[in-house]
BAKOLTOR-253946 format. One record per residue (C-alpha): z, x negated, y negated. Coordinates in steps of 0.05 Angstrom, whole numbers. Layout:
BEGIN
> Z,X,Y
...
% end
This chain:
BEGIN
> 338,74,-3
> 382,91,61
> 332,151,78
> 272,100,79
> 322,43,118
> 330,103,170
> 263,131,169
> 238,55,183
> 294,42,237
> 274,102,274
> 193,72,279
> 212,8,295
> 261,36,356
> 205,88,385
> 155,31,377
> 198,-13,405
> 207,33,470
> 136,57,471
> 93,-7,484
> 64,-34,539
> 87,-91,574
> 46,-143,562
> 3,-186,606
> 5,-262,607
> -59,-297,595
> -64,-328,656
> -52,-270,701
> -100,-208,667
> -156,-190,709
> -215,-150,688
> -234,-84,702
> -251,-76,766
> -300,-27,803
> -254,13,831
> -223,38,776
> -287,62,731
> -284,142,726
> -345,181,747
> -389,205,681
> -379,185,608
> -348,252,577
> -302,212,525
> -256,265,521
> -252,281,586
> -228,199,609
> -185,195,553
> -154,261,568
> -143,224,647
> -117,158,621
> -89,154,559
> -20,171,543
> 5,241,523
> 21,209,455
> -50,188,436
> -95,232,402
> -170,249,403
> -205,277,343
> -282,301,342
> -330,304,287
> -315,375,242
> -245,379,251
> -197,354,193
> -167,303,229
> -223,269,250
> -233,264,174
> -173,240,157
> -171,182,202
> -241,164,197
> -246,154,119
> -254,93,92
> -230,56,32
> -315,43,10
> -374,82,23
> -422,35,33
> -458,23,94
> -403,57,127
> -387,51,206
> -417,121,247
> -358,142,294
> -367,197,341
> -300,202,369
> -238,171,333
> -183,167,377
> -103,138,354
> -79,101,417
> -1,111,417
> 19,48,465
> -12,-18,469
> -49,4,548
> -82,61,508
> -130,4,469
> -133,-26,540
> -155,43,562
> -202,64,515
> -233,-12,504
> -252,5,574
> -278,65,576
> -322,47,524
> -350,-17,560
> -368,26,626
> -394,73,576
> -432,32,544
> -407,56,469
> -389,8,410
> -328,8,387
> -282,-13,328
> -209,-18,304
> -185,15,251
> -127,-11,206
> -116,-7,132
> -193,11,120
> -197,-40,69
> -248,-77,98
> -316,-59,59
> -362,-119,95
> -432,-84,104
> -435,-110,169
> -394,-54,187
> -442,-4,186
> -481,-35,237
> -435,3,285
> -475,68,302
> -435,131,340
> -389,89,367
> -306,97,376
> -258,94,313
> -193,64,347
> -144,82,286
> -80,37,306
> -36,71,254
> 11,97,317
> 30,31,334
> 76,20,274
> 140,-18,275
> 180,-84,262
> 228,-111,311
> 264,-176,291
> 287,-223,339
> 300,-292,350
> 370,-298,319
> 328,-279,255
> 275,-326,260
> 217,-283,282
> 187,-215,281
> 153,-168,328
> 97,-139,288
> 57,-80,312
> -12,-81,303
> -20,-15,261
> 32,-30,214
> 22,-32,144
> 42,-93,86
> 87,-42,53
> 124,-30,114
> 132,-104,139
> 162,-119,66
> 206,-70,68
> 242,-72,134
> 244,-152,127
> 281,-137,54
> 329,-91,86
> 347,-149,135
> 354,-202,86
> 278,-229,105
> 212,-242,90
> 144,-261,106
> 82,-278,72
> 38,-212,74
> -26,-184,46
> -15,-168,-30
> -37,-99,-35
> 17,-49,-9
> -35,-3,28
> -72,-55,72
> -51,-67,148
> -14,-128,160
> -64,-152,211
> -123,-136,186
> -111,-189,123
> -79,-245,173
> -140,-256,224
> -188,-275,164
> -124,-317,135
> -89,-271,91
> -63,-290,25
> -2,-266,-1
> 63,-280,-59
> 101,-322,-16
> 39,-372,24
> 64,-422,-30
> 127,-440,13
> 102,-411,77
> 26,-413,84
> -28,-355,103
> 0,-302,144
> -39,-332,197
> -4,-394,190
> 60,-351,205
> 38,-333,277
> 82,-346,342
> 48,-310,394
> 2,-242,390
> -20,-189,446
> -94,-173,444
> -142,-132,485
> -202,-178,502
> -267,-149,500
> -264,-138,579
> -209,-88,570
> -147,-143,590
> -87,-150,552
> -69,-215,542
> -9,-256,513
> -34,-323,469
> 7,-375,434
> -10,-438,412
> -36,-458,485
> -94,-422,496
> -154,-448,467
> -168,-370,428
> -109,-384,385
> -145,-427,339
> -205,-376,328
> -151,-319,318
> -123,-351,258
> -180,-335,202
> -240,-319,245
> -197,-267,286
> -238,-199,269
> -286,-229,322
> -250,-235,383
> -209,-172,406
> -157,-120,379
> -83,-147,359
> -29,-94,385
> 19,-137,362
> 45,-201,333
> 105,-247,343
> 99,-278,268
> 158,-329,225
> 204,-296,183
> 257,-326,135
> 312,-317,90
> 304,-278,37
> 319,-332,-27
> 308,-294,-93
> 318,-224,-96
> 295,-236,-174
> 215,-242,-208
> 187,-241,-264
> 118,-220,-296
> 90,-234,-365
> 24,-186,-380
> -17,-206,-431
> -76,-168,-457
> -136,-203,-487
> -208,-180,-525
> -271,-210,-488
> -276,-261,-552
> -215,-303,-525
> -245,-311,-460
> -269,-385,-454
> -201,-403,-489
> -162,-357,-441
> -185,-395,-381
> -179,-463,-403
> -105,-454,-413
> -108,-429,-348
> -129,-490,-324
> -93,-537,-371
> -21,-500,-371
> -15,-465,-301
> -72,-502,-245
> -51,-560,-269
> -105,-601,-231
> -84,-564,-171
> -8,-572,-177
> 0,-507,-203
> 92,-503,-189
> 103,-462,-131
> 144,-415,-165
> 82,-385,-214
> 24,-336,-190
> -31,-328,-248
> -75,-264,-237
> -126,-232,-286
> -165,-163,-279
> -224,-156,-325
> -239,-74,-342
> -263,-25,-386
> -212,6,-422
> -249,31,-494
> -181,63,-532
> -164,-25,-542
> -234,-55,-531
> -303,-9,-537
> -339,-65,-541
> -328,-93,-473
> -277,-98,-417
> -209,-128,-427
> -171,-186,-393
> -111,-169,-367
> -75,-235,-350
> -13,-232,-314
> 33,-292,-306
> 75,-289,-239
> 148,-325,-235
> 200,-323,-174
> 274,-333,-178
> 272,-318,-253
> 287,-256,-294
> 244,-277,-350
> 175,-319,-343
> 196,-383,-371
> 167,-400,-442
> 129,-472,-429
> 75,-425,-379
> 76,-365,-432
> 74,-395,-499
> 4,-433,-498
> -24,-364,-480
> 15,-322,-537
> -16,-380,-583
> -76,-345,-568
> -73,-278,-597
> -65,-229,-536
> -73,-164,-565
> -3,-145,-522
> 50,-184,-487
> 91,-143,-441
> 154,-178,-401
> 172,-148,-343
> 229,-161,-294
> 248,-134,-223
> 246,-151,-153
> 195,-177,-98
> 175,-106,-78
> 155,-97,-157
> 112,-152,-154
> 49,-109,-130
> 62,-46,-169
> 65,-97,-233
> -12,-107,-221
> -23,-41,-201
> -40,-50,-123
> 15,-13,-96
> 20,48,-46
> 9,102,-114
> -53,48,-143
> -118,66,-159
> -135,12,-101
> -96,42,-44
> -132,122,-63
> -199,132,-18
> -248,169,-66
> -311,169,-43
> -338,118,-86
> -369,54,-54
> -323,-11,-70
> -370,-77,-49
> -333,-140,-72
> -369,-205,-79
> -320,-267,-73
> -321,-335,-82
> -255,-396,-71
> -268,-450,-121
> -214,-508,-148
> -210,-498,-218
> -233,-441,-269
> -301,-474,-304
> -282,-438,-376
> -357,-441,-407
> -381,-407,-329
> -323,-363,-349
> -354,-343,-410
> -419,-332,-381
> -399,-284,-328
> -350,-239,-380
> -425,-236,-423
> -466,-199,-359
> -405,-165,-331
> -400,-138,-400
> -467,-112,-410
> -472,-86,-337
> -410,-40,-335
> -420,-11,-406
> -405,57,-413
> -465,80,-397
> -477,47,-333
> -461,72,-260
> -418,8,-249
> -374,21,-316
> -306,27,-276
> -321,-35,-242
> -262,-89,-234
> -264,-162,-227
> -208,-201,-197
> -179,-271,-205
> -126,-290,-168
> -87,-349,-164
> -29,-363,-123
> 9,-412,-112
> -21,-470,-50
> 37,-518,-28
> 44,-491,35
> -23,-467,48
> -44,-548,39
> 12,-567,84
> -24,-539,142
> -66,-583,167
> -140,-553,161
> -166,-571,236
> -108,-526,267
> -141,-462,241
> -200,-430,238
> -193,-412,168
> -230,-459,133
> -222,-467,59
> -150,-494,33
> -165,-542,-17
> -190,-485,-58
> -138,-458,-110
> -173,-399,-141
> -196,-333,-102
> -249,-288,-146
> -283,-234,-139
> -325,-173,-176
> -315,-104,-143
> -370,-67,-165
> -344,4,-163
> -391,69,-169
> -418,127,-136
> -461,135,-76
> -538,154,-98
> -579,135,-48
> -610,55,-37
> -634,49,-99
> -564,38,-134
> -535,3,-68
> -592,-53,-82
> -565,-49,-147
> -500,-55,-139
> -521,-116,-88
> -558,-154,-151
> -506,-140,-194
> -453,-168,-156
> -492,-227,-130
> -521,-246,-201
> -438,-248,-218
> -420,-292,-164
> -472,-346,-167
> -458,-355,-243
> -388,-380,-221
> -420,-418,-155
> -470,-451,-204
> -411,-475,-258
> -378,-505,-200
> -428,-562,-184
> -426,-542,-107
> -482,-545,-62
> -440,-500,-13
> -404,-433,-26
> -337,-422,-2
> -323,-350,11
> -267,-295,33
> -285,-262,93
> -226,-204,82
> -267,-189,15
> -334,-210,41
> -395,-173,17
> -433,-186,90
> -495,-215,60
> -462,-282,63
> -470,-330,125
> -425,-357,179
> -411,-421,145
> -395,-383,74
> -342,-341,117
> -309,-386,168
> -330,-462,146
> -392,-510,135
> -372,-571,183
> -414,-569,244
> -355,-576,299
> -323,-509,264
> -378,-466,272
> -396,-496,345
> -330,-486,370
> -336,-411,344
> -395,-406,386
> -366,-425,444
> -301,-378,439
> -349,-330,425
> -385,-337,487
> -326,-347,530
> -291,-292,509
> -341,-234,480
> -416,-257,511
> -430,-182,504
> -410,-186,425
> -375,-125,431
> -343,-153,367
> -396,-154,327
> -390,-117,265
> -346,-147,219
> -371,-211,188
> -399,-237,261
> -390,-312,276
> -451,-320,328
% end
């Protein structure tokens, strides 16, 4: 573990030395005439103003590649340059270049993000921000430094090292900003809230090419926290950090047959939910998948129950669900950094490996599990994904952390919309590129799954995840129905990006 301390240290000190200084808010100016360069030969400016450090990539070569891949192929961003800013004033830079230009442009982080919107981008600039990596801690301990390119994995880890932690995204491979400005849930937003909630101040390079500093006094700050994706590029964050309490968790997995499915999920409710009390010690997760040597007659629930500070899950939240005849039970126990290899999203996961396929996810927040809806949705799921279909290594998620501090914050503060909801799910319907046909396919699939579990609700209005959003839903899905949320959206937006030069993932106006 020293060699990956070191290896971290070292990131965090030539990030640390390698940024920009930032510009207060009330001091940035906009590009002014004088300094626009003659002609728009991308290379060429970025070759003038960028920083030796950064690097430009064109289409054919295998870097370009590299760093434009995406986690899903569908309806894809087209990049015609992709450049990795090394400082902070390279985004300035090449933010501006762009605008005098007159090219799109979008950042690149963790390439998670699989909205459809994105592909309305057309041969525009890739701005990969993995070369702005690093934590700094500061603050006597209290707070964090966060670069804007810097991945979940590494955030845990340095933080562990220290004696800290933060609420982060879940999945080891994502960026640590991309999850926060739509919210972010994580482990830990029980006690702490969303990683948005965890914000102090941020840097971010406005769609007129200034770099600005924002904190709780400037009226973006609210729009940042859950509708951020819409308003400019993070370079880095000043987010709460805390002691690090347990340094022990424990998992229970418990594999089910389809046949237990409506029983499964009422004990969910009964023995873990709790009518939305769920303790905030206990996570309850489930993955439904094929897996034909235990089940060929249909996927399999894998149920996993969740429980901090312990070394074994206790017995009252794993006995009512052994009662029911898992076909395996298989305790686990380790640390915080096991948690996501445990449910298989960590940095070696079939989740964090970019193969080609296309990965549209279809999510929907509601309070409690409905376990007839439940029953209902394993029924299609099961018949779509057989082992003859396209879809058949599809995956559908439910997730279900812990709220306590999530409710604590109050729900005006934040753009993020939707914290009375205590369940997060979501079908990823996973196949193979082949032309419009199977994406509309994939699109009715996915869609047919969701509104089964929107209609067993009893909701007139769908509550959605914009960091797993499909893109066919609407503004008020993603960011809120109440009429003085989605005005006041409007009116960031047209203070701060008129143009909409951020535009393509999951636009607010």
């Amino acid at each position: 573990m020293r060699w990956l301390q070191t290896k971290l240290l070292a990131t965090a000190v030539a990030w640390a030395f390698a940024i920009a200084e930032p510009v207060d808010e009330t001091t940035a100016s906009p590009v002014e005439a004088a300094t626009r360069p003659p002609g728009c030969s991308l290379p060429d400016l970025f070759a003038q103003r960028l920083s030796t450090q950064a690097e430009v990539y064109n289409p054919g070569s295998a870097q370009f590649d590299q760093f434009s891949e995406r986690w899903s192929n569908l309806e894809t961003p087209i990049v015609a340059i992709t450049v990795l800013p090394a400082t902070e004033n390279d985004v300035v830079e090449i933010v501006r270049v762009a605008n005098y230009c007159n090219i799109p442009f979008l950042a690149y982080n963790g390439v998670h993000g699989a909205i459809t919107t994105l592909g309305r981008m057309d041969s525009g600039i890739a701005i990969n921000l993995r070369k702005l990596s690093g934590v700094a801690i500061a603050n006597n301990g209290q707070t964090a430094t966060i670069a804007g390119g810097t991945n979940s994995k590494v955030v845990i880890d340095m933080l562990w090292e220290a004696g800290k932690q933060t609420v982060t995204g879940t999945c080891e491979c994502v960026s640590y900003m991309g999850p926060a400005l739509g919210g972010g849930h994580g482990w830990l937003q029980g006690h702490y809230g969303l990683i948005a909630d965890q914000f102090v101040s941020m840097n971010i390079v406005l769609a007129d090419g200034t770099l600005r500093t924002i904190n709780a006094n400037s009226d973006l700050w609210w729009a940042m926290k859950g509708a951020g994706h819409n308003f400019g590029i993070v370079t880095s964050a000043t987010v709460k950090i805390y002691p690090r309490v347990h340094t022990n968790w424990a998992i229970e997995t418990l594999m089910f047959t389809g046949d237990k499915v409506k029983a499964l999920y009422q004990a969910a409710n009964d023995y873990l939910l709790q009518n939305g009390t769920q303790p905030v010690d206990i996570i309850n997760w489930s993955y439904w998948f094929n897996l034909p040597q235990v089940d060929p007659n249909g996927p399999v629930i894998e149920f996993y129950i969740i429980q901090e500070g312990v070394s074994v899950v206790d017995p009252a939240y794993t006995e009512p669900f052994r009662a029911l005849g898992p076909v395996s039970v298989t305790p686990n126990n380790g640390t915080y950094r096991d948690v996501s290899r445990w449910v298989g999203i960590s940095l070696d996961g079939p989740p964090c490996q970019k193969t080609g396929k296309a990965n549209p996810r279809f999510p929907i927040y509601l309070p409690a599990y409905n376990a007839t809806a439940q029953q209902e949705l394993y029924a299609l799921f099961a018949s779509a994904t057989n082992a003859s279909s396209p879809f058949a290594n599809s995956l559908f998620m439910f997730e279900g952390y812990s709220m306590q501090g999530v409710e604590a914050v109050n729900s005006a503060s934040a753009a993020y919309a939707f914290r009375d909801d205590h369940l997060l799910m979501a079908p990823l319907i996973q196949y193979t590129p082949a032309g419009p046909a199977r994406d509309q396919e994939a699109a009715q699939l996915g869609n047919q799954l969701r509104q089964i579990l929107h209609s067993g609700s009893d909701r007139s209005q769908m509550h959605t995840y914009v960091n797993y959003a499909y893109g066919n839903e609407s503004p008020k899905e993603w960011y809120g129905h109440e009429q003085w949320r989605q005005a006041r959206l409007k009116a960031l937006k047209k203070k701060y990006d008129r143009q909409g030069r951020f535009s393509f993932y999951a636009p607010a106006a």
